[in-house]
C-alpha positions as CSV (number, residue, x, y, z in Angstrom):
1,X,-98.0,136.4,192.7
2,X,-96.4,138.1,195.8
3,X,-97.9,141.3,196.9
4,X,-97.6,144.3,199.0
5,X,-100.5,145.8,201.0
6,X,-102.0,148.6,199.5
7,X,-104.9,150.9,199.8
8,X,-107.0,148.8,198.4
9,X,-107.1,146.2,201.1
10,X,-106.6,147.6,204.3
11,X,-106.1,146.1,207.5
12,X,-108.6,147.6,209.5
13,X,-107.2,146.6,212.4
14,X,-108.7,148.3,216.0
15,X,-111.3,150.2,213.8
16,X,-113.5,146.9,214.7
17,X,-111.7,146.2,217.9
18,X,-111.8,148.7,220.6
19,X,-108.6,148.8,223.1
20,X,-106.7,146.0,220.4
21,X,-103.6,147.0,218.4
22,X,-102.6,146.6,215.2
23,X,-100.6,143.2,214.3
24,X,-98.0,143.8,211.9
25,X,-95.2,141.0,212.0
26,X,-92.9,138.6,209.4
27,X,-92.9,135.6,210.4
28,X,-93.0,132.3,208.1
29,X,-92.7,133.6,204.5
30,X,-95.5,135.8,205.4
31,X,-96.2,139.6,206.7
32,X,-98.7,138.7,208.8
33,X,-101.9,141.6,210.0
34,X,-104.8,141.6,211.9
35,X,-104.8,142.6,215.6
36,X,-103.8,142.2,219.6
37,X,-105.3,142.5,222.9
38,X,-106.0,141.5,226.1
39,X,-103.6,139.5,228.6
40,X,-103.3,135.7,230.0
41,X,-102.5,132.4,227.8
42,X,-102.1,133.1,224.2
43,X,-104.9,132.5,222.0
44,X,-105.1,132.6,218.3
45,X,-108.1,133.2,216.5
46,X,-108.3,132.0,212.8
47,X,-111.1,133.0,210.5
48,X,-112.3,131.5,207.7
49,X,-113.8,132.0,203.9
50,X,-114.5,134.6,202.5
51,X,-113.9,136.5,205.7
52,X,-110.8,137.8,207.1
53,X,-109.7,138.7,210.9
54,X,-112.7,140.6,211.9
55,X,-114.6,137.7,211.6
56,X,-113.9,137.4,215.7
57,X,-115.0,141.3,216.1
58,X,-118.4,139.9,218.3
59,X,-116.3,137.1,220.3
60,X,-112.5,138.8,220.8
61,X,-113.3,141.6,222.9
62,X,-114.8,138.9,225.7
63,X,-112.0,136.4,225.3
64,X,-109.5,139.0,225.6
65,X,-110.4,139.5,229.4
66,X,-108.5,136.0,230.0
67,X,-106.7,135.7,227.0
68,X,-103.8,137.8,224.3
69,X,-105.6,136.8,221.8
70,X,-103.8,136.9,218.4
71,X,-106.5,137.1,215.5
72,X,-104.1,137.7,212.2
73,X,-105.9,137.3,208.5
74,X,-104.3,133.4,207.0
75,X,-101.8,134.0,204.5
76,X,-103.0,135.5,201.2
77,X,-106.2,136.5,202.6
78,X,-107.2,140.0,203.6
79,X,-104.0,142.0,204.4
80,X,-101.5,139.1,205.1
81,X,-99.2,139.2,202.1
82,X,-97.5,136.0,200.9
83,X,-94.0,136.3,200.4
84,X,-94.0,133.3,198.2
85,X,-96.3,131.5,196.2
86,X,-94.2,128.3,195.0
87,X,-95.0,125.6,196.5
88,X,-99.3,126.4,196.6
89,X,-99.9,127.2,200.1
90,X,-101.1,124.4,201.6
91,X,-102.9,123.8,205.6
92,X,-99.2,122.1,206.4
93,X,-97.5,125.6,205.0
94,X,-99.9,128.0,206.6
95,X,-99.7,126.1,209.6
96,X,-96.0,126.6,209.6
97,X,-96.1,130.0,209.0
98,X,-98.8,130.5,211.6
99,X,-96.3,128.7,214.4
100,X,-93.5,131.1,213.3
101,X,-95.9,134.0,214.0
102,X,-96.6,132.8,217.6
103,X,-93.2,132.2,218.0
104,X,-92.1,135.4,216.6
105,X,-94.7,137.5,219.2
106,X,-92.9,134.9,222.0
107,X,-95.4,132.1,222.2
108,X,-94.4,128.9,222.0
109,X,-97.6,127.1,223.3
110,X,-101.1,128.6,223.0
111,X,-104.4,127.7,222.2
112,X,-106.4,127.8,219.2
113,X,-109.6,128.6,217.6
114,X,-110.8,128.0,214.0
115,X,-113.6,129.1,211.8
116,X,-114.0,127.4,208.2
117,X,-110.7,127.6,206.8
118,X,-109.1,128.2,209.6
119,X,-110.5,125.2,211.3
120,X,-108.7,123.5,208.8
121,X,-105.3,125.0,209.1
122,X,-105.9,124.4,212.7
123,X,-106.3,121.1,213.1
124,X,-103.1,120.3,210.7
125,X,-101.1,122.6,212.9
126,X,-102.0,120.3,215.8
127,X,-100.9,116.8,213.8
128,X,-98.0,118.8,212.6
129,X,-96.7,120.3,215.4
130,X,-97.3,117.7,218.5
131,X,-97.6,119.7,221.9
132,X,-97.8,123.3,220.2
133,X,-101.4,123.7,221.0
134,X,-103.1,123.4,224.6
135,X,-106.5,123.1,223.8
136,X,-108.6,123.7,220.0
137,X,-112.1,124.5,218.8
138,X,-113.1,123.4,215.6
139,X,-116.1,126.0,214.8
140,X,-118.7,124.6,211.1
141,X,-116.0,122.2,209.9
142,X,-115.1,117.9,210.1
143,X,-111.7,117.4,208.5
144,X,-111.5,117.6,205.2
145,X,-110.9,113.9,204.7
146,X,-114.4,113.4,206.6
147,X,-116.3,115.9,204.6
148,X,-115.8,114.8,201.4
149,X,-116.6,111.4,201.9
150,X,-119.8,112.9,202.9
151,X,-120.5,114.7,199.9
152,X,-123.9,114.0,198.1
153,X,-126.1,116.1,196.1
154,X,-127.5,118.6,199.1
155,X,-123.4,119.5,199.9
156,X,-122.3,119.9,196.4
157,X,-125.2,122.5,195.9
158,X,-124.8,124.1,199.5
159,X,-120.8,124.3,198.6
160,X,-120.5,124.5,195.0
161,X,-117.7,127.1,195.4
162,X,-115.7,123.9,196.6
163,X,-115.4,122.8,193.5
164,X,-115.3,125.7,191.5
165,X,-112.4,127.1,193.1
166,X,-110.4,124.3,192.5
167,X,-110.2,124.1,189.4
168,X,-107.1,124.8,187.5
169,X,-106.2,128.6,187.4
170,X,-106.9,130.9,185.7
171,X,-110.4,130.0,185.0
172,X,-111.9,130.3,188.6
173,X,-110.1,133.7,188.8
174,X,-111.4,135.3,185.5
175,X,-114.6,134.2,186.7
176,X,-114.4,136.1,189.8
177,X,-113.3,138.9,188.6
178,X,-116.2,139.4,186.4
179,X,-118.3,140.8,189.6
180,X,-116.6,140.0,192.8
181,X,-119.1,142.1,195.1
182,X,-121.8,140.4,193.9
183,X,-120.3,136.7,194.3
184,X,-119.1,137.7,197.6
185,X,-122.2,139.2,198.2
186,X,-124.1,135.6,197.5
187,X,-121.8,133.7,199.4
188,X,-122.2,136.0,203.0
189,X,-126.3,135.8,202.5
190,X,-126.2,132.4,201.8
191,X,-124.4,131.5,204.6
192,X,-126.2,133.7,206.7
193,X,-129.5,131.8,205.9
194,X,-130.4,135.7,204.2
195,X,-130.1,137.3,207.8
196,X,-129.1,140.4,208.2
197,X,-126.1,139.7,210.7
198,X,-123.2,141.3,208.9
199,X,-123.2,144.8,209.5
200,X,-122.4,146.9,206.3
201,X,-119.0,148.2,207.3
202,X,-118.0,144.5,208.0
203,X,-119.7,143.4,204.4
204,X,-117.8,146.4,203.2
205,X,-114.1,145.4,204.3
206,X,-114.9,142.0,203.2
207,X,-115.9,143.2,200.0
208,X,-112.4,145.3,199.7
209,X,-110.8,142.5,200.4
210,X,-112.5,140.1,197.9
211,X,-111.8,143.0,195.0
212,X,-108.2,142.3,195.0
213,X,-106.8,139.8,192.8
214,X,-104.6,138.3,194.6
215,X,-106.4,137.6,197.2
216,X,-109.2,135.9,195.3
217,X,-106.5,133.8,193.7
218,X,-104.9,132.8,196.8
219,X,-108.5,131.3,198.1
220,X,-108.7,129.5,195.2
221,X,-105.5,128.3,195.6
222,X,-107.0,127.3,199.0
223,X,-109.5,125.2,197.7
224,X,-107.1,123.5,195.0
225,X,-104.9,122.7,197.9
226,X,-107.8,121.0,199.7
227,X,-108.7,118.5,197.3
228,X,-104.9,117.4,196.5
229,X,-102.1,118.1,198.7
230,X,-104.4,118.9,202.1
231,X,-106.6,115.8,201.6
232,X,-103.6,113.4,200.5
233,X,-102.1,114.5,204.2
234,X,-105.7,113.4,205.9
235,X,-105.7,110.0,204.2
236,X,-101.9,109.3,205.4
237,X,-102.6,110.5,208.8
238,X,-105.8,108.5,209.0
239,X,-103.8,105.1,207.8
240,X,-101.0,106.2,209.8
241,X,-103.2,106.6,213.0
242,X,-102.2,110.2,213.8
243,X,-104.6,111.9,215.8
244,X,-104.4,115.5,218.0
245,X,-103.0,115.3,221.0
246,X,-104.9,118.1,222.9
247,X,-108.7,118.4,224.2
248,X,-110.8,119.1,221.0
249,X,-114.1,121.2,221.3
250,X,-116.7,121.0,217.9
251,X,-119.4,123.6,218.0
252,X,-121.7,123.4,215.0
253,X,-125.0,125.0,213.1
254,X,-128.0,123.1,214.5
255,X,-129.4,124.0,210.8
256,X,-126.3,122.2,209.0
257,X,-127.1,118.6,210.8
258,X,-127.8,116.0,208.7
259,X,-129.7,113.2,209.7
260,X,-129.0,109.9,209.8
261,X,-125.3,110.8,209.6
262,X,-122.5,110.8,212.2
263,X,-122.2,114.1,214.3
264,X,-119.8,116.1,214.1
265,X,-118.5,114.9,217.7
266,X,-118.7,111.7,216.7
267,X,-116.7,112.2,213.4
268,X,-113.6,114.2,215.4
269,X,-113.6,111.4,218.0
270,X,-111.7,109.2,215.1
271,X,-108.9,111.7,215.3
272,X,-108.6,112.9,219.1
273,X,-109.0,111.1,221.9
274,X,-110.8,114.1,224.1
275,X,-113.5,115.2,222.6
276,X,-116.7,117.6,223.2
277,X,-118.5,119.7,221.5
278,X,-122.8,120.3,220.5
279,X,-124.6,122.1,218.0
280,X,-125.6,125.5,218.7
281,X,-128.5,127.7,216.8
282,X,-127.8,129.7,213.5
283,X,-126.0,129.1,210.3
284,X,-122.3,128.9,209.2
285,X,-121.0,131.9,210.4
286,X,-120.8,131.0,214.0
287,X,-118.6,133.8,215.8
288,X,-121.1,136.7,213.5
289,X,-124.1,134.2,213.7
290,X,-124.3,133.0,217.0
291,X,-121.5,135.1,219.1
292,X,-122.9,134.7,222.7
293,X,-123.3,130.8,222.3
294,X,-119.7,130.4,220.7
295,X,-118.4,132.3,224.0
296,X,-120.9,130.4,226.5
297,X,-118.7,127.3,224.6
298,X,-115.3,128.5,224.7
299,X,-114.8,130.1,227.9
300,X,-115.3,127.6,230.4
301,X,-113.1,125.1,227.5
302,X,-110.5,127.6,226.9
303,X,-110.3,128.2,230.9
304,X,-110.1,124.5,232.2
């Protein structure tokens, strides 16, 4: 159901992001947090499970020299409050909600980055909303469309939290709520490889986060979207021919290749025309794992 903020899940704002300000703006059906800062061509920043906004604490700081970047949690997630939950939240309604945002802070063109999740709702904002977005970075992700055709024994184990979210509520959720610091817990090390590259206050706000209810139902109801409504919109776009009309960049984990398979470059070349992208070192969490690479990649892309 709707819900407020509240102490429990707090937006934590500048605390990770020296010289930012707090984001705090309705927009969409949603009261949108996270943070602000820098100047020069709007960027947004859009994390992904089971993170929220300071996900980009490592890369936002650099990008923000060039760029206001706009890094706000998705909708349901962290402290961004849902003012609605009928129709399920969907890519095509986040990425609705997310243009009313920019639109609301005066940006009506801007470019976009996407971890995970966000990725996701990124790329169906482009499709959706034709000449919105100059330029977007796909960071871990293929469309969902793509990725499930490509499931096999090795991704159903890696991602079994695909299909355990999805199914029908409330079961996932009681689930969860049996011990959500320790499933969230497993999730971060595993995608981490069992690195230590989350620093405990940053495993700590994710873990405040991942305690509230709500939150942990709306990213289930993430994952239920992705394997009805969000994949029935890739299989129409991919008969209808659709494809993003801006330069695409793909950055992906070296350790997640798959061989014998298409790359990732490869696989986003059947839905955009301009298309680059390599893998870099490290695991899934790309702007925690591997923040230096991920900028080496987006600056001179975000810049041209």
């Amino acid at each position: 159901m709707p819900r407020e903020p509240h102490a429990s899940v707090p937006s934590h704002g500048p605390a990770f992001f020296p010289g930012f300000r707090p984001l705090d703006v309705e927009a969409g059906g949603v009261r949108f947090r996270g943070v602000l800062g820098g100047s020069g061509p709007p960027l947004l920043l859009l994390h992904g499970y089971p993170e929220t906004h300071i996900a980009w604490r490592k890369v936002a700081p650099a990008l923000a020299h060039r760029h206001t970047v706009v890094a706000p949690d998705l909708p349901g997630y962290g402290a961004s409050v849902q003012r609605a939950t009928s129709p399920r939240w969907t890519k095509r309604r986040v990425a609705a909600a997310l243009v009313a945002l920019m639109r609301a802070l005066g940006h009506d063109r801007f470019a976009l980055v996407g971890h995970d999740r966000g990725a996701r709702a990124g790329y169906r904002l482009v499709l959706d909303h034709p000449c919105v977005v100059t330029r977007f970075a796909s960071l871990a992700v293929v469309p969902t469309l793509d990725a499930l055709a490509g499931v096999d024994h090795r991704f159903a184990a890696r991602n079994f939290h695909w299909f355990l979210f999805a199914q029908e509520a409330d079961l996932p959720e009681r689930l969860l709520a049996a011990d959500p610091d320790a499933f969230i817990d497993r999730a971060l090390d595993r995608m981490a490889g069992g690195r230590n590259i989350i620093e405990a206050d940053a495993r700590e706000a994710y873990r405040t986060a991942f305690r509230d209810p709500s939150v942990r139902h709306m990213i289930c109801e993430d994952y239920r979207a992705a394997l009805g409504e969000d994949l029935a919109l890739d299989v129409a776009d991919r008969a209808a021919g659709r494809r993003l009309s801006c330069p695409v960049l793909v950055l992906w984990p070296e350790a997640e290749a798959v061989p014998g398979r298409a790359s990732p470059v490869e696989i986003w070349r059947r839905w955009a025309g301009d298309v680059e992208g390599r893998g870099i070192r490290g695991g899934h969490l790309q702007p925690e794992d591997a923040a230096d690479e991920v900028l080496a990649q987006l600056s001179p892309f975000l810049s041209d």
